[in-house]
C-alpha positions in Angstrom: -52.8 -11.5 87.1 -50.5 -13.9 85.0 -50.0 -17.3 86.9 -47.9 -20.2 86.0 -47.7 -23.9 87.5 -44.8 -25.2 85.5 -43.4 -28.4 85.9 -40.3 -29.9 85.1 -39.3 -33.7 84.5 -37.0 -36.2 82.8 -38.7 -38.7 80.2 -37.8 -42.1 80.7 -36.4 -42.9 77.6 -37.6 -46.6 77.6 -41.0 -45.2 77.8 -40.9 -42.5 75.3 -43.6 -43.5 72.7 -45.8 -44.5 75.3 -45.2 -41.3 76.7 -45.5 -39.1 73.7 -48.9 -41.0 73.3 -49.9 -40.1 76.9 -49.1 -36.4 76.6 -50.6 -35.3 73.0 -54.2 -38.1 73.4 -54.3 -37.7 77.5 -52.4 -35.5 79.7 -53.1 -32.3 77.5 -56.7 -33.0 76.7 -57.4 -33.6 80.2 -55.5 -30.5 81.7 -57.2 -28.7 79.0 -60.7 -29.8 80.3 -59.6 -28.9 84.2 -59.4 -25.2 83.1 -55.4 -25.1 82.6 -54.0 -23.7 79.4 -50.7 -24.8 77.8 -48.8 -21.4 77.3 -45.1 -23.4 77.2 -43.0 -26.7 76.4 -39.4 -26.5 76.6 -36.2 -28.5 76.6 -33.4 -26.9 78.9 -30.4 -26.8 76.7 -28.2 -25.0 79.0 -28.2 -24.7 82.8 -29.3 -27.3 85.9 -32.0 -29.6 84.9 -34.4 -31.4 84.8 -34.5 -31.1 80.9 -38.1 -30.6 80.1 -40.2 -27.7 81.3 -44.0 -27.7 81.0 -45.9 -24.7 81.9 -49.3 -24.2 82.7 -51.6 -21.4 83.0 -54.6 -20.6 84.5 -57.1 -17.2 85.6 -56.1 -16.5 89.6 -54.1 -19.1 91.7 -57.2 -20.0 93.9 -58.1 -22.0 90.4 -54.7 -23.5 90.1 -54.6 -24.3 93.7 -58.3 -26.5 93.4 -57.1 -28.0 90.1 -53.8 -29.2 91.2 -55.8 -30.8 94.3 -58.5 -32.3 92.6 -58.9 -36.0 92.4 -58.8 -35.9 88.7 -55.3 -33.9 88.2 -53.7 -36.5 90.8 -54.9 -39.2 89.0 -53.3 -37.5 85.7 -49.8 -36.9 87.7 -49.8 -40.6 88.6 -50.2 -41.6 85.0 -47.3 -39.1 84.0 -45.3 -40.3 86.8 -45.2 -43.8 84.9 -43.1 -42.4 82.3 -40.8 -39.4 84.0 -38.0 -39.1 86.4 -37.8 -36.3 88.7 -40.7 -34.5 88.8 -41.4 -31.0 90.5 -43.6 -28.1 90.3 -44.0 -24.7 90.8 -46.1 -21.9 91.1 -45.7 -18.3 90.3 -47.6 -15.1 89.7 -46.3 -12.1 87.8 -45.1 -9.3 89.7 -46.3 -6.9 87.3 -43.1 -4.4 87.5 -41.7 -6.0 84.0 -45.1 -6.4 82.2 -49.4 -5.9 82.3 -49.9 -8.2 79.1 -51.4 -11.0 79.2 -49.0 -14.6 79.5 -49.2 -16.2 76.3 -48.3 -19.0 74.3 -44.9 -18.4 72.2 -43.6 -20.6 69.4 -40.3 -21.1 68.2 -39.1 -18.9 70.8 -35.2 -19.4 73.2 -36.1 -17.9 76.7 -33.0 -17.2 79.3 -34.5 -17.1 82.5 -32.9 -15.9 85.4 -33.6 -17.4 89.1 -32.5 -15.6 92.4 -33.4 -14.1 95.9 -33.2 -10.6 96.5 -31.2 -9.4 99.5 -33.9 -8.2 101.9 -32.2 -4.6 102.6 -32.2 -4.3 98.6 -35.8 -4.2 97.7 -35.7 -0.6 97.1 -32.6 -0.6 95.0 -33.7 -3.8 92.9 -36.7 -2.6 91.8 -34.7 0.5 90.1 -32.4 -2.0 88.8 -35.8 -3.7 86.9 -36.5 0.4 85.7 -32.5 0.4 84.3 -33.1 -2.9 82.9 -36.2 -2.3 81.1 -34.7 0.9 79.5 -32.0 -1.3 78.3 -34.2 -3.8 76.7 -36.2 -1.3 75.0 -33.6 0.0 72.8 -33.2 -3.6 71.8 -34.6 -5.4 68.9 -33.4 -8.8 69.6 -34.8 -9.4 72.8 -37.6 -8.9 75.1 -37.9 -8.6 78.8 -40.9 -11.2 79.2 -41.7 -11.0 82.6 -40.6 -11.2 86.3 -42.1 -13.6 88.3 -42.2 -14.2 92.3 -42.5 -18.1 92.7 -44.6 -18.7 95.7 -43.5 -22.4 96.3 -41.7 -25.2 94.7 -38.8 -23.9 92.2 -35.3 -22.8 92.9 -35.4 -19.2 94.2 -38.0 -16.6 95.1 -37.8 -14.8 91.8 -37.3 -15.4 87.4 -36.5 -12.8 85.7 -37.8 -14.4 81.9 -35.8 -12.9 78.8 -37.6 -14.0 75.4 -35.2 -14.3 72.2 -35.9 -15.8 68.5 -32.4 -17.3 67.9 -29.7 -18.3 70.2 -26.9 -16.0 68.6 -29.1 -13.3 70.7 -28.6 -14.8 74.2 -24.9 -14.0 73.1 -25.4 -10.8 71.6 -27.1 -9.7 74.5 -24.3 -11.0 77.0 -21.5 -8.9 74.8 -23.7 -5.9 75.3 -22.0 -3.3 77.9 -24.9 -1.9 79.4 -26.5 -4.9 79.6 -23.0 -6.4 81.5 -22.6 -3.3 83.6 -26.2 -4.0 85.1 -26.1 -7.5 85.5 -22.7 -7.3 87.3 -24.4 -4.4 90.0 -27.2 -6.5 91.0 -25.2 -10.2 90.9 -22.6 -7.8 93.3 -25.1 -6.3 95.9 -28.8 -6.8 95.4 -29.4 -11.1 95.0 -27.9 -14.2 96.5 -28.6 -17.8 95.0 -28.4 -17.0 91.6 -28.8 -19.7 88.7 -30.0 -19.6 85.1 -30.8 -21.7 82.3 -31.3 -21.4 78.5 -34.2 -23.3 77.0 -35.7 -23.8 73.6 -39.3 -24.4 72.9 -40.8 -27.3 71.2 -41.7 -27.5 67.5 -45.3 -27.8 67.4 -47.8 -27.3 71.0 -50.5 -29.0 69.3 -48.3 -32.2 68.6 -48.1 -34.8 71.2 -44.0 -34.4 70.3 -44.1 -30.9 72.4 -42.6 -31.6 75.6 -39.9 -34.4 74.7 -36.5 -34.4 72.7 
């Protein structure tokens, strides 16, 4: 099962090289060693902040559950506390009705993820909506229906809906395509409430310590 803790902050801009310092020699390292993996750094370039998204991965979510606990990852989220603003978390698992692969690290990628709630007496006819959606996507060389993930606390909404792209031009390609609309106007219409999205780019370089700030 794919899980994610992702968590998003401001960088205190009066702080930054003492921050990107922190992140590449300390906070990774040290994550690293607790059993997470780095699978995502991204800066939110369109849509409700805050503007930098790390995301962390690790086997089941009993392990992310003792790691976040542990003495050692709250001494860690203290440190990083010194040099953010507005720091939340959240934890998700993969649905597995989009995807069975593996979560993995992508570079130089754009992701469009959607966030909502699904009307309760809807289930049946959202999950037919994912089957409609995914035969869109697959005739579709521009984009990639990532993942669909149920966020068990912390975020915005119960569900994302992660779209993958490699340039930006594709986010609006795929919002001029008519199938595409015709779907996304059906299930924003009768099947989820609370709907928000953003657009977010991915850092340069994961193994630099520049890979979760501007």
């Amino acid at each position: 099962m794919n899980v994610l803790f992702a968590q998003y902050w401001d960088v205190n801009r009066e702080k930054e090289d003492e921050y990107q310092s922190f992140i590449g020699e300390t906070y990774i390292p040290a994550v690293s060693e607790l059993g997470l993996q780095v699978v995502g750094g991204y800066y939110v370039e369109v849509g409700p902040g805050p503007s930098t998204v790390g995301v962390l991965s690790a086997d089941d979510i009993g392990r992310i559950n003792e790691i976040v606990v542990s003495e050692r990852f709250r001494k860690l989220t203290n440190q990083l506390n010194y040099f953010v603003r507005h720091r939340r978390a959240a934890l998700g698992c993969s649905t597995g009705r989009v995807s069975q692969q593996t979560y993995t690290i992508q570079k130089g990628v754009w992701k469009w993820n959607h966030y909502y709630n699904v009307k309760p007496n809807h289930k049946d006819e959202y999950k037919k909506f994912l089957g409609q959606m995914s035969e869109v996507f697959s005739r579709l060389d521009f984009v990639e229906l990532t993942e669909e993930w149920h966020v068990l606390y912390g975020g915005v909404a119960d569900y994302i809906l992660e779209m993958t792209f490699k340039d930006p031009i594709d986010i609006s390609r795929l919002m001029n395509n008519q199938h595409f609309r015709n779907l996304e106007k059906l299930v924003k219409q009768k099947m989820i409430e609370n709907y928000s999205s953003r657009i977010m780019r991915s850092t340069e370089r994961f193994e630099r310590p520049r890979w979760i700030t501007l």
